[in-house]
C-alpha positions as CSV (number, residue, x, y, z in Angstrom):
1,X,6.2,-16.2,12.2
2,X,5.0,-14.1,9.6
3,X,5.8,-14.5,6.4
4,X,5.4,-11.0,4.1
5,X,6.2,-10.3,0.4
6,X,6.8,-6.3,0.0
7,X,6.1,-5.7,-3.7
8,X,7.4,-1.7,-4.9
9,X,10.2,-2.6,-1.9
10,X,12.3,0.6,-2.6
11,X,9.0,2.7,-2.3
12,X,9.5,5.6,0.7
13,X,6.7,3.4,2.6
14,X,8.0,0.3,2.1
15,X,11.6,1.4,3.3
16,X,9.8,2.5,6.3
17,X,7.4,-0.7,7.3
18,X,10.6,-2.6,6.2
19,X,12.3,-1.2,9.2
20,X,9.1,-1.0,11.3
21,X,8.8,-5.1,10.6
22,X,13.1,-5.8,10.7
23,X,12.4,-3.6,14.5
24,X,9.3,-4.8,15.6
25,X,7.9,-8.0,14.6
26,X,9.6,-11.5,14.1
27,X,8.6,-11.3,10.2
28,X,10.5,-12.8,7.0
29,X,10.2,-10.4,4.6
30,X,10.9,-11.3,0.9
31,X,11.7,-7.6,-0.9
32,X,10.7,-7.8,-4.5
33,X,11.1,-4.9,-6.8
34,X,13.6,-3.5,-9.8
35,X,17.1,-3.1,-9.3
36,X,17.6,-5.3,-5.9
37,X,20.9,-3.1,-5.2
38,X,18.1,-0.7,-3.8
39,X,17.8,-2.3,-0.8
40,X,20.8,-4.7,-0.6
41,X,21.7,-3.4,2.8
42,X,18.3,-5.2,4.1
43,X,19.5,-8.6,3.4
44,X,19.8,-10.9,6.5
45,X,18.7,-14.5,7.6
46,X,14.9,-12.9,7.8
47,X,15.2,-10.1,4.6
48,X,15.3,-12.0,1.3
49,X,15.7,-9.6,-1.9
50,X,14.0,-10.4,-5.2
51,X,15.2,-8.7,-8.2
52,X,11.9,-8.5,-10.9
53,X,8.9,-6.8,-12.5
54,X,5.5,-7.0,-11.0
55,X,4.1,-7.9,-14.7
56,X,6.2,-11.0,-15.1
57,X,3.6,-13.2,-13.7
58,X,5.9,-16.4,-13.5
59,X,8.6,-14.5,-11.7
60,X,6.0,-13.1,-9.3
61,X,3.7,-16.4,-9.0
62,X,7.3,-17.8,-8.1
63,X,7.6,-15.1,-4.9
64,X,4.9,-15.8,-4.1
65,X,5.4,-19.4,-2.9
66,X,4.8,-19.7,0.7
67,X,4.3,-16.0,1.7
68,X,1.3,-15.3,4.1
69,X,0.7,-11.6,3.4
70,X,1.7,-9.6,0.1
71,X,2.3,-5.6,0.6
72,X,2.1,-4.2,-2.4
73,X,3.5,-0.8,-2.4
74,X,3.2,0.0,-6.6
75,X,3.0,2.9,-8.5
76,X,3.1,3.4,-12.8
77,X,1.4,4.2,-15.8
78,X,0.2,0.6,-15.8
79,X,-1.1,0.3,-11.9
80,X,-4.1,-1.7,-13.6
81,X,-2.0,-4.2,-15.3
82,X,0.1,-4.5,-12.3
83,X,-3.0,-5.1,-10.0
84,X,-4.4,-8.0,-12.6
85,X,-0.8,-9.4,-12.2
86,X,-1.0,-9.5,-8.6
87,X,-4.2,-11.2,-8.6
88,X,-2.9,-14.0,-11.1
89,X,-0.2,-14.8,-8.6
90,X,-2.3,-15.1,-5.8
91,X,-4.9,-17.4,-7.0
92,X,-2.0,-19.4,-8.9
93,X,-0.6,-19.8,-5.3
94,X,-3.9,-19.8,-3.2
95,X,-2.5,-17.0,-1.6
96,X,-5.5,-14.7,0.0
97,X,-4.4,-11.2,2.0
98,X,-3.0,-8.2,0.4
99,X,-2.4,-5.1,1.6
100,X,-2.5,-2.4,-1.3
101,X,-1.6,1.2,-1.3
102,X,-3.9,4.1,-3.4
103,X,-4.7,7.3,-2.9
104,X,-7.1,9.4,-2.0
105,X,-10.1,10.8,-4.0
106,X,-10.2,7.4,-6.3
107,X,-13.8,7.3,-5.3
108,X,-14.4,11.3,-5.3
109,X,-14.8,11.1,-1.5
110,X,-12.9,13.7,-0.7
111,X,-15.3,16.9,0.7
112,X,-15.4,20.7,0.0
113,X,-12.2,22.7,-1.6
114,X,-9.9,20.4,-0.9
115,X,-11.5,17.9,-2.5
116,X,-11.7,20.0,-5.4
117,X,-8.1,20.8,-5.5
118,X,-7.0,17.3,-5.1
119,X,-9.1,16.1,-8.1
120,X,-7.5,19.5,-10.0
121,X,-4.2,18.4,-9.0
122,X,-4.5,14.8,-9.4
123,X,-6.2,14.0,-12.6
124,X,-6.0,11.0,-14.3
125,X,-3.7,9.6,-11.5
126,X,-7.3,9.2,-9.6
127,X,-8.8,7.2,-12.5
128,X,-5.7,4.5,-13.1
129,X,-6.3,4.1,-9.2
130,X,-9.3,3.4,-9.0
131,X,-9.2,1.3,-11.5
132,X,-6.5,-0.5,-10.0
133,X,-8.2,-0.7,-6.6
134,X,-11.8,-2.2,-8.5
135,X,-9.4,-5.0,-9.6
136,X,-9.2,-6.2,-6.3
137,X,-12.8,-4.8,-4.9
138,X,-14.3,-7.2,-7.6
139,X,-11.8,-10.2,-6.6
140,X,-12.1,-12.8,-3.9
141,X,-8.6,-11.8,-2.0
142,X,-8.5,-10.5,1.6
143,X,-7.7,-7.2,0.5
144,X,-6.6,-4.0,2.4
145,X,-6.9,-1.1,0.5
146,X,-5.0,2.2,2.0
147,X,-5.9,5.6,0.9
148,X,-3.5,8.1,2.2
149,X,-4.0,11.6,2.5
150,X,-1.1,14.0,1.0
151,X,2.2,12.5,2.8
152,X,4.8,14.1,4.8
153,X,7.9,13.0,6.3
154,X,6.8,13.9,9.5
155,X,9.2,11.7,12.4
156,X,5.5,10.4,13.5
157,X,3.0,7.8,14.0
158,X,-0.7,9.6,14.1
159,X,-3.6,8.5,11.9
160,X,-6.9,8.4,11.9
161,X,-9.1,6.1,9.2
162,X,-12.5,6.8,7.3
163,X,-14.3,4.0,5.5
164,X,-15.2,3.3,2.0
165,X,-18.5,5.5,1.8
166,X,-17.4,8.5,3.9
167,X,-16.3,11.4,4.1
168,X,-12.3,11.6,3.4
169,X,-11.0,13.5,6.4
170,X,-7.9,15.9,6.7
171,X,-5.3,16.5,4.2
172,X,-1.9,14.8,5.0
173,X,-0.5,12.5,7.5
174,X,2.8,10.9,7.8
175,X,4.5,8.0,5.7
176,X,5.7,6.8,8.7
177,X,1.7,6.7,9.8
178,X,1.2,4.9,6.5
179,X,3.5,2.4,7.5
180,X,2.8,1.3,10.9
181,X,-0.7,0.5,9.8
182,X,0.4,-2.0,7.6
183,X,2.9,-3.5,9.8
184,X,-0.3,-3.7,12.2
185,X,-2.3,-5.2,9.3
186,X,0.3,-7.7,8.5
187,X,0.3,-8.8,12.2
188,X,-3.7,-8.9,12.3
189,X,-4.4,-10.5,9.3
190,X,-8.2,-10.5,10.3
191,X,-8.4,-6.7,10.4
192,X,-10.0,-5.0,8.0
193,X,-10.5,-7.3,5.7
194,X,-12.1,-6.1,2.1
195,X,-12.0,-2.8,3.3
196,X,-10.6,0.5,1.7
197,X,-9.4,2.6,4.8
198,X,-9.1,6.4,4.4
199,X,-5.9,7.3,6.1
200,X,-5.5,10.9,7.5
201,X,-3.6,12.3,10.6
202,X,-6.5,14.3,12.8
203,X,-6.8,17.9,12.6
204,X,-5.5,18.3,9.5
205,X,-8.7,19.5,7.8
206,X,-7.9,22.3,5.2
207,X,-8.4,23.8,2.0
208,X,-5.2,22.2,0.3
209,X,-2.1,20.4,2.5
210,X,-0.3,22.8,4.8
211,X,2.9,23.0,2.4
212,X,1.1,24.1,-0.5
C-alpha cells in the first residue's frame, strides 16, 4: 500500500488525482495544504488532512514521516522557496520520489507561434518555474517533473509526453490527463525517474489554445 503526501491538496489537479487515487488505488493519502476545511469532505480511514504551509519546514519534515511518494501540486510568488523547502524535508526524512507540477516553456521548448505567445503571455511565471524545477534537477531526489500544456476541464483522460530536450507538442490537454499520470507515477514509482515530461493531449498543435 502506497503511502502518498499531496502538497497544494486543494489545487484543481490535486482534487482530481485525489479522487483518481480514493477510486482507483488502495493509497493513504495524507492532504497537506492551507485551510484543511478545503478538503474536509476527503477525510476517511485512508485520507488524512494536514492543515500547514509548505515553508514551515518542521511542520512539513513532520508530514513527511513515513510517506513513500510526495505530490507536490504548488503554486506562488515564492515557488523557489517552496521547492528548497521540499527538498529539506525530504533529505531530513530520507524520503526520495516526488512528483512535481510546472509548466510549460520553463526551458523555452515550446516551438513556433505558440511558443511565442506562451512566453508573451506567461512572463516571469516561466522564470520562478524554472527556477523552482532546477532546485530539484540539481538535487539527488527521484523527481518527476510535469509540464502541462494550457489545461482544460475536458471530462477526459488523453496525453501524450515529450522529454526534456524536445520539442513541446500541442497546446492544452486535460487536468484530468494531468492527473491520471501522476496517480500512474505514484503506482510506478520507477517510471520516469529524473525526468521532466512534457504533457500535451495529441493533435492539439496551434498557434495559441483553442479558447483563446
Amino acid at each position: 500500500m502506497t503511502k502518498v503526501l499531496i502538497l497544494g491538496a486543494a489545487g484543481q489537479i490535486a482534487r482530481l488525482a485525489e479522487q483518481q487515487f480514493i477510486d482507483s488505488t488502495d493509497a493513504d493519502l495524507t492532504l497537506y495544504l492551507r485551510n484543511a476545511q478545503r478538503v474536509s469532505d476527503l477525510k476517511s480511514d485512508r485520507v488524512t488532512v494536514i492543515d500547514g504551509d509548505v515553508t514551515d519546514e518542521t511542520k512539513l519534515t513532520k508530514a513527511m514521516a513515513g510517506q513513500d511518494v510526495v505530490y507536490a501540486n504548488l503554486a506562488g510568488q515564492n515557488i523557489k522557496a517552496q521547492a528548497e523547502t521540499v527538498l529539506k524535508a525530504m533529505h531530513a526524512t530520507s524520503l526520495k520520489r516526488l512528483i512535481w507540477i510546472s509548466t510549460l516553456g520553463i526551458y523555452n521548448e515550446v516551438p513556433g507561434k505558440f511558443g511565442e505567445w506562451n512566453n508573451t503571455t506567461l512572463g516571469s511565471y516561466l522564470t520562478r518555474y524554472y527556477s523552482a524545477a532546477e532546485v530539484l534537477e540539481n538535487s539527488d531526489l527521484d523527481y518527476t517533473i510535469i509540464r502541462p500544456a494550457w489545461l482544460t476541464n475536458h471530462d477526459e483522460i488523453d496525453y501524450e509526453t515529450t522529454q526534456k530536450g524536445e520539442p513541446f507538442k500541442g497546446t492544452e490537454v486535460s487536468r484530468k490527463s494531468i492527473a491520471a499520470l501522476v496517480v500512474k507515477l505514484a503506482e510506478n514509482p520507477t517510471e520516469s525517474v529524473r525526468t521532466s515530461l512534457g504533457v500535451n493531449k495529441p493533435n492539439t498543435d496551434g498557434d495559441k489554445p483553442a479558447w483563446y
